[in-house]
C-alpha positions as CSV (number, residue, x, y, z in Angstrom):
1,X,105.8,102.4,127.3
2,X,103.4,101.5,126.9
3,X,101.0,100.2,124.3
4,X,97.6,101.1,123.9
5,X,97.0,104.7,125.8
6,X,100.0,107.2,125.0
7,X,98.1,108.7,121.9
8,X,94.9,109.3,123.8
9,X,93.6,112.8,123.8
10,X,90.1,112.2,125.7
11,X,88.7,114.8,127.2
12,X,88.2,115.6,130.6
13,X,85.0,114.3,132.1
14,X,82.0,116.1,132.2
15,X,82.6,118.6,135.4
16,X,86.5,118.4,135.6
17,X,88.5,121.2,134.3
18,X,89.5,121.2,131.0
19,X,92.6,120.3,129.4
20,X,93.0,123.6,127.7
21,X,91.8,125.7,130.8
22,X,94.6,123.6,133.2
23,X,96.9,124.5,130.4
24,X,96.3,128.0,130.2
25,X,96.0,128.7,134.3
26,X,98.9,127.2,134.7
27,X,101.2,129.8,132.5
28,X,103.0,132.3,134.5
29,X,102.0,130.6,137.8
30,X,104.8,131.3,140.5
31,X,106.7,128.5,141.6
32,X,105.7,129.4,144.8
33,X,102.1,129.2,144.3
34,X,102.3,126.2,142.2
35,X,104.2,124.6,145.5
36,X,101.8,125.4,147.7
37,X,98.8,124.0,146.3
38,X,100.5,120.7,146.5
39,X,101.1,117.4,148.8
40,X,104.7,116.9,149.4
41,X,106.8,116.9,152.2
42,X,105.1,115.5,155.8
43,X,108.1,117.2,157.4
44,X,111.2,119.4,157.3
45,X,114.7,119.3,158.9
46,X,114.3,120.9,162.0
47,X,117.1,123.7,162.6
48,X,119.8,122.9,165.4
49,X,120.5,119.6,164.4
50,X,117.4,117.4,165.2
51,X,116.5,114.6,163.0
52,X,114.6,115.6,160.1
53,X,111.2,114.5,159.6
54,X,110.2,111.8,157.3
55,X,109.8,113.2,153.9
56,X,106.1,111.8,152.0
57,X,106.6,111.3,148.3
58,X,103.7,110.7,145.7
59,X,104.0,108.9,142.0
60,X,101.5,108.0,139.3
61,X,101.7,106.1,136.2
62,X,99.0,103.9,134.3
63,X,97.2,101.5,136.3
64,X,97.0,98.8,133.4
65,X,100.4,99.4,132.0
66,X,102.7,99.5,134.8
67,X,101.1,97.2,137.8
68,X,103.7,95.0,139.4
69,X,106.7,96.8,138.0
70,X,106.1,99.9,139.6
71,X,105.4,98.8,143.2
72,X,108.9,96.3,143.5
73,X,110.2,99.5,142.5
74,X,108.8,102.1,145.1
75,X,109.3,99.1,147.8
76,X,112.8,99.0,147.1
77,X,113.4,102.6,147.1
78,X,111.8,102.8,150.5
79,X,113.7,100.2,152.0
80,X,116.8,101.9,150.7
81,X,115.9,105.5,152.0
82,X,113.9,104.0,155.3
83,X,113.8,106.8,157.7
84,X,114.2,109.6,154.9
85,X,112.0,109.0,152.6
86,X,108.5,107.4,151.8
87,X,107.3,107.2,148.5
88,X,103.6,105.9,147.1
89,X,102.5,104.7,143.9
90,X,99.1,105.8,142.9
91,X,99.0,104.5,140.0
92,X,95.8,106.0,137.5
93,X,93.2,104.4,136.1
94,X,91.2,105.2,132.9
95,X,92.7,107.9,130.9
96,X,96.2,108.6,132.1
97,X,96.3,112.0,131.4
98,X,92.9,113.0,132.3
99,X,93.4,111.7,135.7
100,X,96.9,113.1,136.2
101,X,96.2,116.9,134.4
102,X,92.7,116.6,137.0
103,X,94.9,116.3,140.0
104,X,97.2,119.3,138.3
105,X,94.2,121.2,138.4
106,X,93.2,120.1,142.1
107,X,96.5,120.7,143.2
108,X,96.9,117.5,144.5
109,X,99.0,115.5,141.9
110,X,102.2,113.8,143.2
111,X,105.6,114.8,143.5
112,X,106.6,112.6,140.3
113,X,104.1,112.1,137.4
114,X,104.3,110.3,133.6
115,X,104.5,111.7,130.1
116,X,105.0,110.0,127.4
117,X,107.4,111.7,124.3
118,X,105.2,110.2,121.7
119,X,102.0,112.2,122.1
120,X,104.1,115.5,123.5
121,X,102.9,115.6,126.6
122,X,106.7,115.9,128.3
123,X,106.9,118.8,126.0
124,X,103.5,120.1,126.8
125,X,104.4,120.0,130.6
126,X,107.5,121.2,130.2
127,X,106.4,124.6,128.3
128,X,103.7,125.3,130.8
129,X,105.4,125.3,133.5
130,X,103.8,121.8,134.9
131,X,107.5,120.0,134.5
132,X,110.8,121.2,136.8
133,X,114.3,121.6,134.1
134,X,116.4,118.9,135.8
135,X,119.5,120.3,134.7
136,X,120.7,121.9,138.0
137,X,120.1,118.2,139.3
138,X,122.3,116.9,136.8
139,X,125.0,118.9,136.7
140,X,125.0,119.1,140.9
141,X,124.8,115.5,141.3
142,X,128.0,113.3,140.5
143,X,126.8,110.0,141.5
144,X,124.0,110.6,138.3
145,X,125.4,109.5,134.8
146,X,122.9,110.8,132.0
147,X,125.3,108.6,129.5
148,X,123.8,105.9,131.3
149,X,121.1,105.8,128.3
150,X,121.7,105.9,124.5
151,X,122.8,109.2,123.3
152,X,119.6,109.8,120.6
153,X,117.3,109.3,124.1
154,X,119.7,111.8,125.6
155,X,119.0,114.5,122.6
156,X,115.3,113.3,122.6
157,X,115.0,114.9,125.9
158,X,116.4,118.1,124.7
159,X,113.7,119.5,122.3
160,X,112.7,121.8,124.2
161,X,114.6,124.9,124.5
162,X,117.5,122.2,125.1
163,X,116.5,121.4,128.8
164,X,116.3,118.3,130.3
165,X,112.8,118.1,131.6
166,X,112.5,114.1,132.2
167,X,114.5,111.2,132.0
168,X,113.6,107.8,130.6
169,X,111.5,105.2,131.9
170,X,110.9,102.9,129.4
171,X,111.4,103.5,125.6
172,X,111.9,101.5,122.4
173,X,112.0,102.0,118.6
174,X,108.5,100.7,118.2
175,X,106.2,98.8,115.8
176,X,109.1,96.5,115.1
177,X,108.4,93.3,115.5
178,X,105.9,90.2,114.5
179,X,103.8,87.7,116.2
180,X,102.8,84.3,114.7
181,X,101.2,81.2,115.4
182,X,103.2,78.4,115.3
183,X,100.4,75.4,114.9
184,X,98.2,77.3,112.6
185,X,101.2,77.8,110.1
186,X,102.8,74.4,110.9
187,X,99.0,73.2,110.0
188,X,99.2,75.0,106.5
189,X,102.3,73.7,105.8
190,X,104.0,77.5,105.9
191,X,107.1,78.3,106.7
192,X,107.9,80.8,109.5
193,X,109.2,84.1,109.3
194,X,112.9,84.7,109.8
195,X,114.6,87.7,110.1
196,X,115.5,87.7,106.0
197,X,111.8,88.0,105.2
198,X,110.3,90.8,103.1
199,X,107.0,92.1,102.8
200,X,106.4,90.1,99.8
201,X,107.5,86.6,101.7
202,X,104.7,88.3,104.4
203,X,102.1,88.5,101.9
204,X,102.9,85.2,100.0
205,X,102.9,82.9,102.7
206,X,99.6,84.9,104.0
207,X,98.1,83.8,101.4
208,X,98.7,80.4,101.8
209,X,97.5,80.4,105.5
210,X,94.1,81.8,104.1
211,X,93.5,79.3,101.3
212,X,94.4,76.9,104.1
213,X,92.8,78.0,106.9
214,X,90.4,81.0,106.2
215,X,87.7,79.0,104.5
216,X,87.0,76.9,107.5
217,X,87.2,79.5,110.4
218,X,84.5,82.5,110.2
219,X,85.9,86.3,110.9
220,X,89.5,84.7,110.2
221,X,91.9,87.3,108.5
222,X,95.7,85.9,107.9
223,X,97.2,89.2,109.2
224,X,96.6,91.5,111.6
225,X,98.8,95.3,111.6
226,X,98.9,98.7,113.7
227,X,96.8,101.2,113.0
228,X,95.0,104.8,114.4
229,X,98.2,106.4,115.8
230,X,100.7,109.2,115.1
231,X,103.6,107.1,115.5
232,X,102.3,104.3,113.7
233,X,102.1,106.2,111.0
234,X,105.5,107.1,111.2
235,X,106.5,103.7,111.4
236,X,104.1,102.3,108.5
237,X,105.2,105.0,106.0
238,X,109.2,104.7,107.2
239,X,108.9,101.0,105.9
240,X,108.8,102.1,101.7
241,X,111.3,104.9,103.2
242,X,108.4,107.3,103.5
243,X,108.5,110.3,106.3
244,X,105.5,112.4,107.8
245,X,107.8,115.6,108.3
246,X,110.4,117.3,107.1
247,X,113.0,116.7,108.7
248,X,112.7,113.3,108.9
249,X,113.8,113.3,112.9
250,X,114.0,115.6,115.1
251,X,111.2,118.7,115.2
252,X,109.5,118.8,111.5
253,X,108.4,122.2,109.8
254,X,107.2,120.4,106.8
255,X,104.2,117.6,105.9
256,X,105.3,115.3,103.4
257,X,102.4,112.8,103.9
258,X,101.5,113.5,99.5
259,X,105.1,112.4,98.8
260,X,105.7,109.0,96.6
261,X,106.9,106.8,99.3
262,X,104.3,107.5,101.6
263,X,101.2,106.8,98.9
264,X,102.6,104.2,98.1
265,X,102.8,102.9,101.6
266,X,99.0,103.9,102.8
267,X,98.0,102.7,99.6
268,X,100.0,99.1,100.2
269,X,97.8,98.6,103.7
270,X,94.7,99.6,101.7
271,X,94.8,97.0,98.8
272,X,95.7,94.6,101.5
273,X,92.8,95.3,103.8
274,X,90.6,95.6,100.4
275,X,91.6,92.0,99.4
276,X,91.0,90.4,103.0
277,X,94.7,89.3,103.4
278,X,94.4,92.5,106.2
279,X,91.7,92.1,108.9
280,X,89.8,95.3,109.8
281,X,92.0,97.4,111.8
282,X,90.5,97.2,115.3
283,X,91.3,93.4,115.0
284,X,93.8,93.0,117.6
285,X,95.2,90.5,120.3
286,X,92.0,89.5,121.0
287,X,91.6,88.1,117.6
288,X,95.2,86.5,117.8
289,X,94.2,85.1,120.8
290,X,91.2,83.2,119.2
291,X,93.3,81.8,116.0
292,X,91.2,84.1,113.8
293,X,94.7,85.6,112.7
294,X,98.1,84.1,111.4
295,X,100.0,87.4,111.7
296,X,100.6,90.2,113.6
297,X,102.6,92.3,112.3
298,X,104.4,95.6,112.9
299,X,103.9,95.3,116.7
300,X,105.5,95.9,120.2
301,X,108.1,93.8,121.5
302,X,106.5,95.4,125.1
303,X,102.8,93.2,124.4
304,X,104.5,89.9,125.1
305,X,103.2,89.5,128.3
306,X,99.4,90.7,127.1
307,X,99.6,88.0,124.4
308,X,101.1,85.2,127.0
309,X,97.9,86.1,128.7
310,X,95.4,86.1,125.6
311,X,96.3,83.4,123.9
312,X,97.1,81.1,127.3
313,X,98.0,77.2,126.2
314,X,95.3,77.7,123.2
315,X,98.3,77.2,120.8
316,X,102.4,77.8,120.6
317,X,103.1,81.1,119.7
318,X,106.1,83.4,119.0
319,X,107.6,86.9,117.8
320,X,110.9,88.2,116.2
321,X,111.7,91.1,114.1
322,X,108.9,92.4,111.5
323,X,109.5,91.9,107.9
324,X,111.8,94.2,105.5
325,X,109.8,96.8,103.6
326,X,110.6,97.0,99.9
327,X,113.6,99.3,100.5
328,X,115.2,96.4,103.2
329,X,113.8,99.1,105.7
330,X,112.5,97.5,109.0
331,X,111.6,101.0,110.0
332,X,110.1,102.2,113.5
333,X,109.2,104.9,115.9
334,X,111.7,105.9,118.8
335,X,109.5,106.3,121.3
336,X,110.0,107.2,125.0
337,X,108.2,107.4,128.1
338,X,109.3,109.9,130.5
339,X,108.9,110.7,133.7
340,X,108.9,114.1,135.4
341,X,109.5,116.2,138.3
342,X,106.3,118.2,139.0
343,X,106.8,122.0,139.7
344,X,104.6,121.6,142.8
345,X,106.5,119.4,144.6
346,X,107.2,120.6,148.6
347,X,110.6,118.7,147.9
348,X,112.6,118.8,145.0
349,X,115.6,117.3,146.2
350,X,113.2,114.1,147.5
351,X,111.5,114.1,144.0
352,X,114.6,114.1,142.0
353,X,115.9,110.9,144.1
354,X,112.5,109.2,143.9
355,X,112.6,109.7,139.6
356,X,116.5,108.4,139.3
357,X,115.4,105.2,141.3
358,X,112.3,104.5,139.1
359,X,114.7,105.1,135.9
360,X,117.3,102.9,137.3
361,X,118.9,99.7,135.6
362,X,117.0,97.6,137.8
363,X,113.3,99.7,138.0
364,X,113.4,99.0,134.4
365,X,114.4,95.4,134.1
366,X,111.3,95.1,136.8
367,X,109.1,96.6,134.5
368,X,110.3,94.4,132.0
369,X,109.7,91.2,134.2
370,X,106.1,92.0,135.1
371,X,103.5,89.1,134.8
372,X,101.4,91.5,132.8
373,X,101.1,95.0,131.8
374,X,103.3,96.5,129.3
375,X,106.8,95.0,129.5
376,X,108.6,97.2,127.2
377,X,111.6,97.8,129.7
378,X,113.7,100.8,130.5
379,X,115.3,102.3,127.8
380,X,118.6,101.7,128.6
381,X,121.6,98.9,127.3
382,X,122.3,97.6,130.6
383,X,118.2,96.8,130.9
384,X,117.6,95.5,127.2
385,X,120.4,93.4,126.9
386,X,120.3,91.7,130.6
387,X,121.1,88.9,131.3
388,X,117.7,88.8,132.8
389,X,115.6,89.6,130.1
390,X,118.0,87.5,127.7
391,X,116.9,84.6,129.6
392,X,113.2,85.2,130.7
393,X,112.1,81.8,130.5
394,X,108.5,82.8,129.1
395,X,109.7,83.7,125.5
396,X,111.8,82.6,123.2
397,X,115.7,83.7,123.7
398,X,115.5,84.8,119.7
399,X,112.5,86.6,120.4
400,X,114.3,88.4,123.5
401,X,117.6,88.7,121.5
402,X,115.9,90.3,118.6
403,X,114.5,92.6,121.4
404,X,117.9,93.3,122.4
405,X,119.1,94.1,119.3
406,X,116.3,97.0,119.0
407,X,118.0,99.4,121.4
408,X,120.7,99.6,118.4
409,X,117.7,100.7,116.1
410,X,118.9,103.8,114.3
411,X,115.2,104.9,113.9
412,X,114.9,108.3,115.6
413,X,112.0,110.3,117.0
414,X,109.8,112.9,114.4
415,X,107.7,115.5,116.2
416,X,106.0,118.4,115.1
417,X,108.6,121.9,115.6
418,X,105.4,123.4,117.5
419,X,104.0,120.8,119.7
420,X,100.8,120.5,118.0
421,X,99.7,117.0,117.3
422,X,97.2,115.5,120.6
423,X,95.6,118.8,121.3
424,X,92.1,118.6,120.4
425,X,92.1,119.9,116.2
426,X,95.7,118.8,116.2
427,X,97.6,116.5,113.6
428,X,97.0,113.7,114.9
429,X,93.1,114.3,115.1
430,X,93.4,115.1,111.5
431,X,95.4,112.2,110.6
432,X,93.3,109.8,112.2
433,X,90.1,111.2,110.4
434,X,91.6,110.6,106.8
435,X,94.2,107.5,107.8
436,X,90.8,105.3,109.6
437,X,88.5,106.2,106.5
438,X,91.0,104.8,104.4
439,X,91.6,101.8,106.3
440,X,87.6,101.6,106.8
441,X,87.7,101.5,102.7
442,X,85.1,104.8,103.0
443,X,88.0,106.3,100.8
444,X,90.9,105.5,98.6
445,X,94.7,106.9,99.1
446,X,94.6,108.8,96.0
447,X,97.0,111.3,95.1
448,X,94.7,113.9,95.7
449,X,93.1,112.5,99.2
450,X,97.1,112.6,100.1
451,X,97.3,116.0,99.3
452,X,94.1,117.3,101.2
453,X,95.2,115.5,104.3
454,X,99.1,116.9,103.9
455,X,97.2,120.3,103.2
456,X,95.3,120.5,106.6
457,X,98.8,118.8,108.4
458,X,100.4,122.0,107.5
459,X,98.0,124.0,108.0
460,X,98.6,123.1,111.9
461,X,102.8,122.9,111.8
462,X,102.2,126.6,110.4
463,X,100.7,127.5,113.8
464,X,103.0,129.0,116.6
465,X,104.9,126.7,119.1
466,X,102.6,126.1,122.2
């Protein structure tokens, strides 16, 4: 899971198919002719009992995101399947989705490919026909225990049509957690945050830092936040016990951006940002990294090991659980990258063991354990609360036990009924260009700018399912 790419909705570059034109040709394709126009098997059983032929396999995921993780994963399943089975990584780099739906288009994507829940893209696969249901796997295969992961991730992968098209590879309730510097606040004579803090102890003791500290270091901004994303909207409006849709999980029919919990929570941010106690938001770990923030707050536990590598021995650093919002709610996103069966594969059966081992206990501890990358781990129980993770000696064990702890997050997963938020003219297009302006200061969160951009939101959820 990632942290900086699942909301992207780039286009393709110039010369490459379209999104929308890969989308559309590939509705009502055969499975046939979406089989053949696609690497998979190097070889089939013979008949009359000769050995069968080595069977090729092909996976992608982000280059940047996944790295070491991935490839101790597709090692080990090799060596378990040696003379059955031979499975690549090819991992992409640049836009994840423009290189994989590219390949779709070429007819020369892998036998196993990503999507992440967050942006819709399992969902968008899955209703054109790009995605294989795996519920014939499931049901046919005893050794496979879908219980192995928490039962909302199990209903998360139900919305649509209530098939299972993918199954978990990482996951977390997201935008949970904060990062701090250590020496600067130690240096300020302010306390840490503990788990008991509010928004208001966030704010106060911000404060504080910047009287002590801002004055003497140029672009310095006491906290940094998340910002420019669907589901960090979710997460910033759940903390005053806002929601984007109606229902609050699950697939929404309703905007509710205008409501009283949610201007008050966009207009929170804004004030913040206005005063300078909120750096600009494209201020990120790079900024963290050079002590020009105190906070960083409403984060991924996942970035540890991008902020390890930032911030180096520059200074002692540490995370734990984000602040409470004025209703005690910590709030969140549950978000979950998948993984999928692609309809082209030349061998289903070979496909559907290659995506249980990458979504295994221990493929997602190694994500997890990477030396960079994201390290948000599988979501599973049995991965988050490991004794390996518990103890990974590069962060602190209340850091890691806090991460634990976040599998339990009751937090659920919002979505749009119809699918339409990273299409191009989608919600979150929309949302971005009200949401950024606001944290630009161009505008204020007035009632009535919260009622233009919950307006044009439901313009779109009026729209049919894609």
């Amino acid at each position: 899971m990632g942290n900086t790419v699942r909301t992207s909705t780039q286009p393709l570059a110039l010369g490459a198919p379209s999104r929308r034109r890969f989308l559309a040709g590939m509705v009502g394709l055969p499975a046939a002719v979406l089989a053949a126009c696609a690497p998979g098997e190097s070889g089939t059983q013979s008949s009359g009992g000769a050995a069968a032929k080595l069977v090729e396999l092909r996976t992608h995921a982000r280059a940047g995101a996944e790295k070491d993780g991935y490839f101790k994963n597709i090692e080990a399943f090799n060596k378990q399947y040696e003379g059955k089975y031979k499975a690549t990584y090819e991992p992409v780099t640049g836009d994840l989705y423009q290189g994989q739906e590219t390949q779709m288009a070429a007819g020369t994507i892998g036998d196993v490919h990503y999507a992440h829940q967050s942006n819709i893209k399992m969902q968008e696969y899955a209703v054109r026909g790009v995605a294989l249901a795996l519920d014939p796997f499931i049901a046919k295969d005893k050794s496979f225990k879908y219980g192995d992961w928490p039962q909302r991730s199990q209903e998360a992968m139900k919305v649509v049509d209530n098939k299972v098209y993918a199954l978990p590879v990482r996951g977390q309730v997201a935008w949970q957690f904060i990062y701090w510097n250590r020496d600067m606040l130690k240096k300020a004579s302010v306390p840490e945050p503990t788990p008991n803090w509010t928004h208001d102890d966030l704010l106060t003791n911000a404060k504080r830092v910047q009287q002590a500290i801002g004055s003497s270091t140029e672009g310095f901004y006491p906290v940094g936040y998340s910002w420019g994303s669907f589901e960090t909207a979710v997460a910033n409006v759940r903390r005053f016990n806002g929601e984007v849709f109606n229902p609050a999980n699950g697939a929404g029919t309703k905007a509710t951006l205008d409501s009283a919990q949610c201007q008050q929570a966009i207009k929170w941010f804004y004030d913040n940002i206005k005063s300078g106690v909120f750096g600009p938001r494209g201020h990120g770990q790079a900024q963290f990294a050079e002590g020009k923030m105190a906070f960083y707050f409403g984060r991924l536990a996942g970035e540890r090991g991008g902020i390890a590598n930032a911030v180096k021995q520059n200074f002692e650093w540490t995370f734990d659980i984000a602040p409470k919002g004025p209703t005690g709610r910590r709030a969140g996103f549950l978000s979950i990258d998948t993984q999928q069966v692609n309809s082209a594969t030349k061998s289903r059966e070979g496909a559907w063991e290659l995506l249980k081992w990458i979504t295994n206990k221990q493929s997602g501890i190694n994500l997890a354990m990477q030396p960079d990358g994201s390290l948000t781990p599988g979501f599973r129980k049995d991965v988050y609360c490991s004794d390996t993770l518990l103890n990974d000696n590069r962060f602190p064990k209340s850091g890691m036990k806090a991460n634990c702890d976040n599998i339990d997050n009751p937090e659920g997963y919002t979505y749009p009924a119809n699918f339409r938020l990273t299409q191009p003219g989608a919600i979150q297009e929309i949302m971005n260009k009200y949401l950024n302006d606001i944290a630009d200061l161009k505008q204020e969160p007035t009632p009535a700018v919260m009622k233009e951009l919950n307006t044009e939101v439901q313009k779109i959820m009026d729209m049919p399912r894609l």
